[in-house]
NUSE-531909 format. One line per 8 residues: their letters; for each residue x, y, z of C-alpha. Coordinates in Angstrom, 1 decimal. Each point is the difference from the previous one (the first is absolute). Example, Ala and Ser with C-alpha at 12.3 -4.5 7.8 and 13.67 -1.06 7.14 Angstrom:
2
as	12.3,-4.5,7.8 ~ 1.4,3.4,-0.7
//
This chain:
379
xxxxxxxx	42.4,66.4,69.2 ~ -0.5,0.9,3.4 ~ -0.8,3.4,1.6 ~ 3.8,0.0,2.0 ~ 1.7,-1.9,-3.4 ~ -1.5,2.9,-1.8 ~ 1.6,2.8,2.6 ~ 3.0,-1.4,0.4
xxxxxxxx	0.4,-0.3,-3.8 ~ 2.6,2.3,-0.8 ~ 1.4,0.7,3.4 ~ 4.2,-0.3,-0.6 ~ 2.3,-2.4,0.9 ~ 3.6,-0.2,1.0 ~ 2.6,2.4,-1.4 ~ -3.1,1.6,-1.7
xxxxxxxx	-1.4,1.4,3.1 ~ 2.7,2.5,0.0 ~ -1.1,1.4,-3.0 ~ -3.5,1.2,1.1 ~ 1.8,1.3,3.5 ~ -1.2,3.7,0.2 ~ 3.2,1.6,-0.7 ~ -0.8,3.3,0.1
xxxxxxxx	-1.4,-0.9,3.6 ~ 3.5,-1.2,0.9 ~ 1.9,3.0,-1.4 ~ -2.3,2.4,2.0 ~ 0.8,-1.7,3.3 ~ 3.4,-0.5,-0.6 ~ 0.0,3.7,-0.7 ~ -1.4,1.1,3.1
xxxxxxxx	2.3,-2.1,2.0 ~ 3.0,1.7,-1.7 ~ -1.0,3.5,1.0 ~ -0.9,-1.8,3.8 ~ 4.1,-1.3,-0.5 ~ 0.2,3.9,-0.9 ~ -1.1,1.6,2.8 ~ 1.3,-2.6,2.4
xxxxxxxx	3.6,0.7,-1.5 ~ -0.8,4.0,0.6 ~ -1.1,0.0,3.8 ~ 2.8,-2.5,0.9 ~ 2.0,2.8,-0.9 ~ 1.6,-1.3,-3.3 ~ 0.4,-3.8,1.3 ~ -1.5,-3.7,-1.2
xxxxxxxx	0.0,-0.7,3.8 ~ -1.8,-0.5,2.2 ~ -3.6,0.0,-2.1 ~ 1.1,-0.2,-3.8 ~ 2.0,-2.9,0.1 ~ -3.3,-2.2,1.9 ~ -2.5,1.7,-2.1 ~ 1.3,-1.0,-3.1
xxxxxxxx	0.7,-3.9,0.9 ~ -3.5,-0.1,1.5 ~ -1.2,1.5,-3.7 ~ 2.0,-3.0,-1.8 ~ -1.2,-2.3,2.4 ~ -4.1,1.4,-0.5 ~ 0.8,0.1,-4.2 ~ 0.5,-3.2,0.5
xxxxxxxx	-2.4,-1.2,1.8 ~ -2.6,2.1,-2.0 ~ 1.6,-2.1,-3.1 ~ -0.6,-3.7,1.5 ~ -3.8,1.4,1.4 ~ -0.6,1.0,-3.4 ~ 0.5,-3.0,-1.5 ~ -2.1,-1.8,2.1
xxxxxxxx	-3.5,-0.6,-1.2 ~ -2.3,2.1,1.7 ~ -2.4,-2.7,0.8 ~ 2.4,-1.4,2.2 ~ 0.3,3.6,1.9 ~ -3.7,0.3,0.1 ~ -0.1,-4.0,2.2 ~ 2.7,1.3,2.0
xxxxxxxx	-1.7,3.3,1.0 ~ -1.7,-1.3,3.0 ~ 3.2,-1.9,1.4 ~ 2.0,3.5,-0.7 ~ -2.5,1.9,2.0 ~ 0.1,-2.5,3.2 ~ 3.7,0.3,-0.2 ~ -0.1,3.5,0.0
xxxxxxxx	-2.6,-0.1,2.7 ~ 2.4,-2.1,2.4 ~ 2.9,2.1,-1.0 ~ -1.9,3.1,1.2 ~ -0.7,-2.3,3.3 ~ 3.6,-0.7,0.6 ~ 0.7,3.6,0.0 ~ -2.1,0.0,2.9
xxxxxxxx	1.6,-2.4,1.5 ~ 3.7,0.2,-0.6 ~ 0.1,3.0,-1.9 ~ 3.2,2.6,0.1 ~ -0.8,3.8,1.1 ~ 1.2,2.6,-2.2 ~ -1.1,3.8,0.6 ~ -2.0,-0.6,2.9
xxxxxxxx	-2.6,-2.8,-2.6 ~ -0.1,-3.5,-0.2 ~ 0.0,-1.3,-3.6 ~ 3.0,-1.9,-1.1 ~ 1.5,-3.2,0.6 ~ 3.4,-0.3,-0.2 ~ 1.6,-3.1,-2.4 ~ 3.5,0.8,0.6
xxxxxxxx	0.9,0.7,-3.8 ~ -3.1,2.8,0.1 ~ -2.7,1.0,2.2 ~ -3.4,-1.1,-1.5 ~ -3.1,2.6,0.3 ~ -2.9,-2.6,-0.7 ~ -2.6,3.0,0.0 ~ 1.9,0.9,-3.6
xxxxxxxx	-1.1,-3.9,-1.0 ~ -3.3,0.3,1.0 ~ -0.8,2.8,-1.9 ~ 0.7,-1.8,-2.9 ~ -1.4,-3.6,1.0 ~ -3.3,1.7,0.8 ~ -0.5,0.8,-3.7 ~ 0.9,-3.2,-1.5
xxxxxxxx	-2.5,-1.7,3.1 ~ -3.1,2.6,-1.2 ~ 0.7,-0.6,-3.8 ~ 0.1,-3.5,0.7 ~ -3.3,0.1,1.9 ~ -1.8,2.1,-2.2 ~ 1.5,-2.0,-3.1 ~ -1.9,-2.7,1.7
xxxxxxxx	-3.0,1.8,1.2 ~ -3.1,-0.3,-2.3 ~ -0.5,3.8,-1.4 ~ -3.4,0.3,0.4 ~ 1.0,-0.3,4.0 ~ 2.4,2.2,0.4 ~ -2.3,2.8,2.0 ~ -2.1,-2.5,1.7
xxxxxxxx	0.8,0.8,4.0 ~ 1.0,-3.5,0.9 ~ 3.0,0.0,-3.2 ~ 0.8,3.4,1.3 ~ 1.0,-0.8,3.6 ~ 2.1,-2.3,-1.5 ~ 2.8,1.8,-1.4 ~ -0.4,2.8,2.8
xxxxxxxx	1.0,-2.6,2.3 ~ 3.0,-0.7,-1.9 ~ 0.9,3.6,-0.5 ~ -0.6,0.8,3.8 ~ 1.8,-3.1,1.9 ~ 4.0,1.6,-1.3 ~ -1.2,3.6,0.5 ~ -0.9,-0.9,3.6
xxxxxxxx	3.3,-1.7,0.4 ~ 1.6,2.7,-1.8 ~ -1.2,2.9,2.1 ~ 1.0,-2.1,3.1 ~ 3.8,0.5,-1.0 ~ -1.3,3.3,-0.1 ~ 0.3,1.0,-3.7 ~ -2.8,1.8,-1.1
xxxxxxxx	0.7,1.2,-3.3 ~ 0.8,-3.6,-1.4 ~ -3.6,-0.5,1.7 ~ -1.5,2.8,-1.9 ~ 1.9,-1.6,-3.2 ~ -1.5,-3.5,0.8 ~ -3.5,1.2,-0.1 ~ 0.3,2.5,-2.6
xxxxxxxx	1.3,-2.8,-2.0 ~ -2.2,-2.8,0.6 ~ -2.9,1.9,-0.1 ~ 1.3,1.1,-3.9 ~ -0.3,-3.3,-0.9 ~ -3.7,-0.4,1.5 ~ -1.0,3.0,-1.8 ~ 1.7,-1.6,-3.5
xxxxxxxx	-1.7,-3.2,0.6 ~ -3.4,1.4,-0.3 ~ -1.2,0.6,3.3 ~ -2.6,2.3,0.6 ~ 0.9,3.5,1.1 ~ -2.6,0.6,2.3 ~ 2.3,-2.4,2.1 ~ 3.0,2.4,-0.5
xxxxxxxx	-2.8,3.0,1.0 ~ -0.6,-1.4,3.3 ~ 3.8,-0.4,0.5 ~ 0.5,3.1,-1.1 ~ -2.3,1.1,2.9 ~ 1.0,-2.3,2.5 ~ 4.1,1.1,-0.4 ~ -1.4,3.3,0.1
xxxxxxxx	-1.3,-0.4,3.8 ~ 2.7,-1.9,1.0 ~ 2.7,2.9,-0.9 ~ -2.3,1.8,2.4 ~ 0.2,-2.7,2.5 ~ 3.8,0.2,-0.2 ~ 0.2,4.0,0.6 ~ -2.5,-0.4,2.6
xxxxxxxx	2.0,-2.6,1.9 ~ 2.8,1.6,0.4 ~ 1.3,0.1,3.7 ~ -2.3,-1.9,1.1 ~ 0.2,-3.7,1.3 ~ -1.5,-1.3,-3.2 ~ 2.4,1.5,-2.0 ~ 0.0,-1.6,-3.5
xxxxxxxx	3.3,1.1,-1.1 ~ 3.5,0.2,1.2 ~ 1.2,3.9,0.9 ~ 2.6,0.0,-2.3 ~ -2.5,-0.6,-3.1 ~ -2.1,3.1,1.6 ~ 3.0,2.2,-0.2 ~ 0.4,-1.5,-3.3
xxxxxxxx	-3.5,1.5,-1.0 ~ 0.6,3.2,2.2 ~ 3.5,0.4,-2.6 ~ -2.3,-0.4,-2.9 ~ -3.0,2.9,1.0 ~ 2.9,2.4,1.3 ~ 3.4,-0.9,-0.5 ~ 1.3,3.3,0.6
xxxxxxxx	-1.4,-0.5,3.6 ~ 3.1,-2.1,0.9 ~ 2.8,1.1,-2.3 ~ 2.9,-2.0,1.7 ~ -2.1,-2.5,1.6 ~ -2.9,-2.1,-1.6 ~ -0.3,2.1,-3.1 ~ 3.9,0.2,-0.6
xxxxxxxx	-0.2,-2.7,-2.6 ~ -2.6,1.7,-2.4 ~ 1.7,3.1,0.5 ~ 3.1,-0.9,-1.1 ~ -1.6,-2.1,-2.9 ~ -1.5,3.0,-1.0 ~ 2.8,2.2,-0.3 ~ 1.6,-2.6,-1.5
xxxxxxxx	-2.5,0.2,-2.5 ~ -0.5,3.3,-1.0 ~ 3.9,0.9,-0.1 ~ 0.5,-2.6,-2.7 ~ -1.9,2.3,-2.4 ~ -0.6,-0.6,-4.0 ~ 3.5,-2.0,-0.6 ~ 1.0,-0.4,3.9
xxxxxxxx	3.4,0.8,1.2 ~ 2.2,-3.2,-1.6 ~ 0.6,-3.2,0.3 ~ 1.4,-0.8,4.2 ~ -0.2,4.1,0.4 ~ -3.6,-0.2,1.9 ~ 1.2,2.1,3.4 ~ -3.0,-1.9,1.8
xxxxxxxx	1.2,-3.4,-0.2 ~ 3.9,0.7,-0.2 ~ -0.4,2.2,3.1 ~ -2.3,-2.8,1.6 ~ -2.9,2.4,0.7 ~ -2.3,-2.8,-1.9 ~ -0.8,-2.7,2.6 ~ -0.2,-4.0,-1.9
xxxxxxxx	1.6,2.0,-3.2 ~ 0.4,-3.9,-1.1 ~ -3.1,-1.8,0.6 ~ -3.6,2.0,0.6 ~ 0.9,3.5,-1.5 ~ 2.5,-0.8,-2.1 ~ -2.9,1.7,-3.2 ~ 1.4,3.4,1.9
xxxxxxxx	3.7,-0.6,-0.5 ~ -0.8,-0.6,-3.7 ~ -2.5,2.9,-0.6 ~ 2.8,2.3,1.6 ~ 2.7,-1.2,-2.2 ~ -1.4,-0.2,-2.9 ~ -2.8,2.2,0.2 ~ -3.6,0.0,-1.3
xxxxxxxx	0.9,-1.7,-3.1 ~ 1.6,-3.0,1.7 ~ -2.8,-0.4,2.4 ~ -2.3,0.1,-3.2 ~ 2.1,-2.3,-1.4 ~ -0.1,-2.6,2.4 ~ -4.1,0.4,0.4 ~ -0.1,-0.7,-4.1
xxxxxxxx	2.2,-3.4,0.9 ~ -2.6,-1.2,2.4 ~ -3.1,1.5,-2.6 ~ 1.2,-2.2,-2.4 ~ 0.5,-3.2,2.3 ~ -3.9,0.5,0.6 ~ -0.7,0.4,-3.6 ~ 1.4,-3.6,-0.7
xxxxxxxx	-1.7,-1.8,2.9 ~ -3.5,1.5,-1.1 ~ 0.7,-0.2,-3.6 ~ 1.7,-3.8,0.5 ~ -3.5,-0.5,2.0 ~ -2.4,1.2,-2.3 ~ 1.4,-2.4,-2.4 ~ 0.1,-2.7,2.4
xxxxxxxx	-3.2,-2.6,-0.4 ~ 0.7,-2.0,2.9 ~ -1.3,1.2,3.2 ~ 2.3,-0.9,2.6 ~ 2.9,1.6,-2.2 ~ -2.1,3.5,-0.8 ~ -0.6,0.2,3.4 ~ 3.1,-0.6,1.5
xxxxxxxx	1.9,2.4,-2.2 ~ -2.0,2.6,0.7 ~ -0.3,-0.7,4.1 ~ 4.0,0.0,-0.5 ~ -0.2,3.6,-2.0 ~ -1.8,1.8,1.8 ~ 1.7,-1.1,3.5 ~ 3.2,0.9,-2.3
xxxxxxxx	-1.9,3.9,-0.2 ~ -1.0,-0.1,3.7 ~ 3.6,-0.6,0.9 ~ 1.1,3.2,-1.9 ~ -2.8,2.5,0.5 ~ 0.0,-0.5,3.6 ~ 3.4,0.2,-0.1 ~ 0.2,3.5,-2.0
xxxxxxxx	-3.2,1.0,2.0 ~ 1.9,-0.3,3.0 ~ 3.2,1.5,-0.3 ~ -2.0,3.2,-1.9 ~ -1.9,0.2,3.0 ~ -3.1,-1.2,-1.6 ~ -0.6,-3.1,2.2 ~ 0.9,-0.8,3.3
xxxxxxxx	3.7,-1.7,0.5 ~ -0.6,-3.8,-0.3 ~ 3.0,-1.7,-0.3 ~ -0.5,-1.0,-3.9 ~ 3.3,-0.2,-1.9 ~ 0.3,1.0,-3.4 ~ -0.3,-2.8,-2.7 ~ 3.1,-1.7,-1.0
xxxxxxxx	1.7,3.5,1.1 ~ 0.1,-0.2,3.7 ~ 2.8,-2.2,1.4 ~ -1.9,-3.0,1.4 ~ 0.9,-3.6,-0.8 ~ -3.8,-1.4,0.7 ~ -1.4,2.8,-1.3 ~ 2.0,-0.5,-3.4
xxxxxxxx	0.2,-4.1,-0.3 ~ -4.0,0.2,0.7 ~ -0.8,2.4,-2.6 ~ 1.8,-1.7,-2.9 ~ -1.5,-3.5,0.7 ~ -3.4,2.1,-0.3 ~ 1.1,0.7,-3.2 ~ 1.3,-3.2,-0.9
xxxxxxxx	-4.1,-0.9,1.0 ~ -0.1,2.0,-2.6 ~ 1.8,-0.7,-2.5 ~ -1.3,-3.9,0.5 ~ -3.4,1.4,-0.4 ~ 1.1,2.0,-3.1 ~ 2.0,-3.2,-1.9 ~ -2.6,-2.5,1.0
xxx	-3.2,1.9,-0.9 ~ -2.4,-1.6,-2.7 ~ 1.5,1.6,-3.4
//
């Protein structure tokens, strides 16, 4: 018998596949979307439309799709990585070119039935074209300096592009991301060191350039920063969102005020109540507890990636689940981070929470990724 005859052994077929799905994983996410569906109903002031109604066909739609992913062996995922990441790649291209402009940024293209953020994508095709290369990639290789550049390349080619549109935080994501999965695959970490060092003098560079003709950010991502250090500074101006998400915060207390009674969002003191701070209109109306709550949800979506990983001999599928888990926990903690004043506002939504129809239908075929590599791993 032969090394792949041996792996693929006891891998299930057909109707069986469904049986090793990670339910548990399923329930979790569907559970998160519900209170998203929650929320969405509460700032709408007590109405399906206009975000509940989308929200929840996009979910059906993503289930679904995670579903079909998931039943797809993940060999066949791991051969199309490369083709999903030049797709993503061109996407992010034709935003340039024929993009639509939405708050003053450059990052969608509109389809008629939806308008598609490719940057979302590319997050997501990124990991499946490092696992893929690294699946590939002879171990004992991994930190010499010539395999190195290699993925760097790939993970720097959409950030440029992406911070062209201009959307930093994504950017930040994108790196933070990619260079996750480096530092899983086994490359050294005096590489991360210097990285470490280099990002260090260009945060420098970036204060120092500020009004000058070599400026190497836009002004509105300076205010942004200016917000963060001192948002009392501006009150009703550039720090007027924290400040309001911080009231917003502390007045929902232990318990918070009740379901639709948060004064903050009803009274529209919360700017983008639905989509980037929506974490504020549910920590205010249901409190602590709630908020708690919803960080537990996410906890536990971790714990199965890694714990799905772990168990996981193939390398491609480890890898990939846990590139997808822990961009799943960058989406949230920078989220939280941000609208607690902890991190700069970046424009993250909130996983499966925030309305967003790319946002969502991207995140569940990261799952169904998966799921495929959960069902399909060597048992």
């Amino acid at each position: 018998m032969t090394y792949l005859e041996n792996k693929v052994k006891f891998v299930p077929t057909g109707f069986r596949k469904l049986l090793f799905l990670n339910w548990p994983l399923i329930l979790l996410l569907s559970a998160i979307a519900s209170i998203g569906f929650l929320m969405l109903y509460s700032v709408a002031g007590g109405s399906f439309t206009p975000w509940v109604d989308p929200q929840a066909k996009r979910f059906v739609i993503g289930m679904i799709l995670m579903l079909v992913i998931a039943m797809v062996p993940i060999w066949f995922w791991r051969n199309m990585a490369g083709l999903a990441y030049g797709a993503s790649l061109a996407l992010l291209v034709g935003v340039e070119l024929f993009g639509t402009v939405g708050m003053g940024a450059q990052r969608w293209i509109d389809l008629g039935f939806m308008r598609l953020q490719p940057s979302e994508l590319t997050k997501i095709t990124l990991v499946m074209a490092l696992a893929a290369y690294y699946d590939w990639l002879d171990i004992h290789k991994t930190s010499r300096l010539i395999w190195v550049l290699i993925p760097v390349v790939l993970i720097l080619m959409p950030v440029a592009l992406v911070l062209k549109q201009p959307d930093l935080g994504t950017a930040i994501l994108m790196l933070a991301g990619g260079g996750f999965i480096m530092f899983l695959a086994g490359v050294h970490w005096l590489y991360f060191a210097v990285v470490i060092g280099l990002g260090g003098g260009l945060v420098a560079a970036v204060l120092n350039s500020r009004g000058t003709d070599w400026q190497l950010i836009k002004d509105y991502q300076f205010r942004r920063i200016d917000t963060f250090l001192d948002p009392a500074s501006d009150p009703l101006g550039a720090g007027y969102h924290i400040t309001q998400s911080k009231i917003a915060l502390g007045s929902g207390g232990i318990t918070g005020r009740g379901f639709m009674q948060g004064t903050q969002s009803r009274l529209n003191f919360l700017p983008e109540k639905h989509t980037d701070f929506i974490f504020t209109t549910l920590a205010e109306e249901f409190g602590f507890i709630g908020a708690a709550s919803l960080l537990a949800l996410y906890v536990l979506v971790l714990v199965f990636c890694i714990t799905s990983a772990i168990n996981n001999k193939d390398r491609f599928g480890a890898l990939l689940t846990l590139g997808i888990g822990g961009t799943f926990f960058l989406f949230f903690a920078v989220n939280m981070s941000m609208v607690m004043g902890l991190a700069p506002v970046v424009g993250v939504p909130l996983p499966l929470v925030s309305y967003g129809g790319s946002a969502m239908l991207v995140l569940l075929v990261a799952f169904g990724l998966v799921q495929s590599a959960h069902v399909h791993k060597p048992r």
